[in-house]
C-alpha positions as CSV (number, residue, x, y, z in Angstrom):
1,X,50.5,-1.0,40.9
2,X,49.9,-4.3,42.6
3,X,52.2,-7.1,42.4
4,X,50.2,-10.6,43.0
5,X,51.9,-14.2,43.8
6,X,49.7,-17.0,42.7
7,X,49.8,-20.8,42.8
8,X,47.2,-22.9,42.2
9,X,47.4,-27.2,42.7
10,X,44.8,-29.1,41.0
11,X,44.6,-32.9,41.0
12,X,42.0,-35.2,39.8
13,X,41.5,-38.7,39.7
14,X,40.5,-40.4,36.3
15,X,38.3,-43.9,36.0
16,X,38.8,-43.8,31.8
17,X,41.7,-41.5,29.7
18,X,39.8,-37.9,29.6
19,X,40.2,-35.0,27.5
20,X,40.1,-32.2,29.7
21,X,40.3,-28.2,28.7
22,X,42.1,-26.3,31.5
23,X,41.8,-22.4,32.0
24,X,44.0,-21.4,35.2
25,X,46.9,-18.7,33.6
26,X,46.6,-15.7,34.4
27,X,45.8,-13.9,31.2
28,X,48.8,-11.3,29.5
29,X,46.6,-7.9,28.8
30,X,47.6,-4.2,29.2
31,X,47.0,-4.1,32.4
32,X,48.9,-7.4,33.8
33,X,52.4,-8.4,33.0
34,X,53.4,-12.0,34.2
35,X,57.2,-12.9,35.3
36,X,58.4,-16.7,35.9
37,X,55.1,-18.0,34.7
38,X,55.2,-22.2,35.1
39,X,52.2,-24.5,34.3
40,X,52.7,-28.5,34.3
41,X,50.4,-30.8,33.4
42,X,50.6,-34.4,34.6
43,X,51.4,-37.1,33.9
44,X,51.6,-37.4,30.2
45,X,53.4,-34.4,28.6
46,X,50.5,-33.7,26.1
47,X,48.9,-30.4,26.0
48,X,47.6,-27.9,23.1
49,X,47.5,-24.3,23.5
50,X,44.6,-22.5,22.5
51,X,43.1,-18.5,22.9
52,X,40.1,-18.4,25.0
53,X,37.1,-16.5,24.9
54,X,37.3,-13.4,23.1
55,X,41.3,-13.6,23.1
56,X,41.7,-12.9,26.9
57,X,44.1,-15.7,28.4
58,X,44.4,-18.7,27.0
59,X,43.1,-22.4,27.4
60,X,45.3,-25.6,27.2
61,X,43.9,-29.3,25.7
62,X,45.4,-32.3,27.7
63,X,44.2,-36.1,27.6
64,X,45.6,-38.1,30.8
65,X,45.0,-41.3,32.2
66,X,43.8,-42.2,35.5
67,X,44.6,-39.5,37.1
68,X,45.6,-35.6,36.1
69,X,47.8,-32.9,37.9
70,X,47.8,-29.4,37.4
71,X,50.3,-27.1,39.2
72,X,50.7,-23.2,37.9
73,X,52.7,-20.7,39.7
74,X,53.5,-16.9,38.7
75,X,54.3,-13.4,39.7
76,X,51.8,-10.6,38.5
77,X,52.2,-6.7,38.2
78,X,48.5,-5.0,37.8
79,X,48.2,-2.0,36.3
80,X,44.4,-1.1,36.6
81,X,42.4,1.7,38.5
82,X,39.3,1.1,40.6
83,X,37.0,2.5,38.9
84,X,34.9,5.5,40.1
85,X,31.6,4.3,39.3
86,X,29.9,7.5,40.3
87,X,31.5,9.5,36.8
88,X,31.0,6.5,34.8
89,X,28.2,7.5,31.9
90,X,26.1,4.6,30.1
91,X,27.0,4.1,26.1
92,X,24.5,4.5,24.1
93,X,23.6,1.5,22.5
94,X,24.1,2.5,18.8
95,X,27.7,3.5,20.0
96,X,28.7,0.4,21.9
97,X,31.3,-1.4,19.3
98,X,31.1,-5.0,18.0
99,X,32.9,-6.6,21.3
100,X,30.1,-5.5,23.8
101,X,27.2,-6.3,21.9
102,X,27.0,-9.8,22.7
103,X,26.7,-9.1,26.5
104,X,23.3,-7.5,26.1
105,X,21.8,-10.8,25.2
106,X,20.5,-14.2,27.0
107,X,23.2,-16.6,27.8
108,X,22.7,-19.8,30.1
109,X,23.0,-18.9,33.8
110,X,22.2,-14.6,32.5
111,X,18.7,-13.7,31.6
112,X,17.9,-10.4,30.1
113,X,13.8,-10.4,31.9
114,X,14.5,-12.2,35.4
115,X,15.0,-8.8,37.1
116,X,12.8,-6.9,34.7
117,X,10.3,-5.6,37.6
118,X,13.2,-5.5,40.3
119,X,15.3,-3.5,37.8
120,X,12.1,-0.9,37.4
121,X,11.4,-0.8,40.9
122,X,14.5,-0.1,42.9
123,X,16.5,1.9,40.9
124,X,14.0,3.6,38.1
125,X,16.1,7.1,39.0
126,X,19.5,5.5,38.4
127,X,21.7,5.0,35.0
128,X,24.8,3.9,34.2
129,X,28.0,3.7,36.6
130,X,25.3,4.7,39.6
131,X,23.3,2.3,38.5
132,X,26.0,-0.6,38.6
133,X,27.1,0.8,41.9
134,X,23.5,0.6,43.5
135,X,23.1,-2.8,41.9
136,X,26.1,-4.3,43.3
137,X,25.3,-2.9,46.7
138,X,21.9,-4.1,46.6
139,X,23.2,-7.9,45.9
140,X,25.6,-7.7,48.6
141,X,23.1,-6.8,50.8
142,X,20.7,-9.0,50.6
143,X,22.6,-12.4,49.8
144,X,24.6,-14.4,52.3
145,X,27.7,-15.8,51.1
146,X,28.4,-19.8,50.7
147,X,26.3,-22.7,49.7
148,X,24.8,-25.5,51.4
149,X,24.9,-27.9,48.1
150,X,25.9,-28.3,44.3
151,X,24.6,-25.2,43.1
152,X,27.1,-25.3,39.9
153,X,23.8,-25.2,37.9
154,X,21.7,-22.7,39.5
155,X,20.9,-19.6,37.5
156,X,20.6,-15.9,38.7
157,X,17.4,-15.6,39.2
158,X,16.9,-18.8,41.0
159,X,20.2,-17.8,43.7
160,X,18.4,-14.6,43.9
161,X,15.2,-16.6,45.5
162,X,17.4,-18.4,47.7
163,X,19.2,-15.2,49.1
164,X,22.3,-17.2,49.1
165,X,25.3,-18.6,46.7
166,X,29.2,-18.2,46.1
167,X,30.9,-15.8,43.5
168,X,29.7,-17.0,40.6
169,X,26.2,-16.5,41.8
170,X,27.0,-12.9,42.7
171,X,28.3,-12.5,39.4
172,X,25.5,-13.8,37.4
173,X,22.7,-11.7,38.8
174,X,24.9,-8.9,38.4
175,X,25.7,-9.6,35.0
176,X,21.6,-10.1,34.5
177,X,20.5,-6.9,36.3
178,X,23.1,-5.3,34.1
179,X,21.8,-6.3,30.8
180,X,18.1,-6.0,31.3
181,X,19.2,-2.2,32.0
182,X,21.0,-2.1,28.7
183,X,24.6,-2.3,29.7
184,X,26.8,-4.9,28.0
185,X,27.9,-7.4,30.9
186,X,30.5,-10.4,30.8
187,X,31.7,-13.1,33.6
188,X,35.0,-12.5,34.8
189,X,36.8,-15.1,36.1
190,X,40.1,-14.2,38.5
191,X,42.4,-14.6,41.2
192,X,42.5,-12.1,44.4
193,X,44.1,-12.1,47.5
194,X,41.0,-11.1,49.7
195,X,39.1,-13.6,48.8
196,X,37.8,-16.2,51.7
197,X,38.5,-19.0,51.3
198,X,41.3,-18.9,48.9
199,X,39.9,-20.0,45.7
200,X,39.4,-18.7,41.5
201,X,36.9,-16.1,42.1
202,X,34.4,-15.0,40.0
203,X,33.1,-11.3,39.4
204,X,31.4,-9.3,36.8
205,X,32.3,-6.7,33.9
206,X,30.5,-4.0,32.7
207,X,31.0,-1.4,29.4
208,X,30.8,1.7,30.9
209,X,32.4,5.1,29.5
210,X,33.4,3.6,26.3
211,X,35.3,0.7,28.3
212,X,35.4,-2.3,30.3
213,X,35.1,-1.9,34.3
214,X,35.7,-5.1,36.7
215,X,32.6,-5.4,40.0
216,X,32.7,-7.6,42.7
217,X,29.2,-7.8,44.5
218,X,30.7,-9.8,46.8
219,X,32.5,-7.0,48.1
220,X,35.8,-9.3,48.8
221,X,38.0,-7.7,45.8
222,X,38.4,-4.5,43.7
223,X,39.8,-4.3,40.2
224,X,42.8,-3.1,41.4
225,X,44.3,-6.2,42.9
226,X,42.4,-8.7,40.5
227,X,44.4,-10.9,38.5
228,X,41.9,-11.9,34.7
229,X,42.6,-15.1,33.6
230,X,39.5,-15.0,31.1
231,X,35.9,-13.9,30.6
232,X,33.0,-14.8,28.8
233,X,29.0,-15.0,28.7
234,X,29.0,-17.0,31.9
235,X,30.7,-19.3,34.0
236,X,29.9,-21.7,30.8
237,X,32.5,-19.9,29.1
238,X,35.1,-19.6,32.0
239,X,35.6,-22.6,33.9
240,X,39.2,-23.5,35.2
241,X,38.4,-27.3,34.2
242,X,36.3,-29.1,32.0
243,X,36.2,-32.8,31.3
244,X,35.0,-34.4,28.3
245,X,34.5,-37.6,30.2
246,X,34.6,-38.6,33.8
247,X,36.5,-37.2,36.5
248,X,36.8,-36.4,40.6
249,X,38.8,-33.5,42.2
250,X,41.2,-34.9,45.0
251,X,42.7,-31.8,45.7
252,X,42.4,-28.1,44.5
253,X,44.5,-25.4,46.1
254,X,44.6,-21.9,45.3
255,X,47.0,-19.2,46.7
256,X,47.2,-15.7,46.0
257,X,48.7,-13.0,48.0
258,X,50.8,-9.4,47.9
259,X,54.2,-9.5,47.2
């Protein structure tokens, strides 16, 4: 079991009141309790609580004024095994339940054909867990981490032509390569401690073995010291903050380390 201290400071400013949807708890599953969980939202004490995608974690409505302040603190015990991708089996399609089927399709930043060819080519002799394994390996070989501009819209296939991106690039051509070899694959969005620089990190999920398995082609974290706070098709579904209306980060800071 890992135990996880996290705090993350957000502050924006606001030119016009802004309904924003905020996704930065840490969500409650079997495998993570919380203790002393705090969020405030700032100034104007007016949030809504809502479940998030699929029922993992939780998103909160807030509408501020000129500016908006997030801080969220917590303790974290993870109860969850790295997985041993190498014993992992593929489910066969007909017996993958309702919840996975959705991750075989399209979504936004995930397509199902981009790595059609690459998919055939590279790994024709692999299949489930080994497959994800060799997959993963192969992204975090041949990208370079970082970014040298906005690439908040940039799909997998295209940061897979430029050889380079951040986590959520990683995780989206995971998530594709996955699903054009028939295994159900979500966007996982998390904290970790290894992660550099300190930030929400994004990684992938795959069904395997009749279950849900956490992969970070990055390389930086492993399922066992990942705190969830939600998942969904792609980053679309996940994103810590979302404005409906203008806003401008001043200050984001994310902390998470052992206890």
């Amino acid at each position: 079991m890992t135990i996880l201290q996290i705090s993350a400071e957000l502050s924006y400013s606001l030119p016009a009141p802004c309904t924003i949807l905020v996704q930065v708890e840490a969500a409650t599953t079997p495998e993570q309790r919380l203790d002393h969980a705090v969020i405030n939202i700032g100034p104007a004490d007016d949030k809504t609580i809502v479940p998030a995608h699929d029922g993992v974690g939780t998103r909160l409505w807030t509408t501020q004024q000129e500016h908006l302040t997030i801080s969220y603190g917590t303790n974290i015990a993870i109860d969850r095994a790295n997985p041993d991708f190498s014993a992992l089996s593929a489910t066969a399609l007909s017996d993958l339940p309702g919840e996975a089927v959705p991750y075989l399709f399209n979504s936004l930043y995930c397509s199902t054909t981009a790595f059609d060819q690459l998919v055939a080519d590279e790994f024709a002799d692999l299949s489930g867990g080994p497959l994800v394994a060799a997959m993963s390996d192969h992204i975090g070989q041949i990208m370079t981490y970082g970014s040298d501009s906005d690439n908040a819209h940039t799909n997998a296939e295209q940061s897979y032509v430029a050889r380079k991106g951040v986590c959520r690039d990683y995780a989206h051509i995971m998530i594709s390569m996955a699903r054009t070899a028939n295994i159900p694959a979500r966007f996982a969005s998390t904290y970790a401690p290894d992660v550099t620089p300190q930030d929400f990190h994004a990684v992938a999920e795959v069904f395997l073995g009749g279950g849900w398995h956490l992969v970070d082609p990055t390389g930086m974290a492993q399922a066992s010291d990942m705190a969830v706070i939600g998942i969904g098709r792609d980053a679309t579904d996940v994103s810590f903050l979302t404005g409906f209306g203008s806003l401008e980060m001043v200050e984001q800071q994310v902390s998470v380390s052992r206890a």
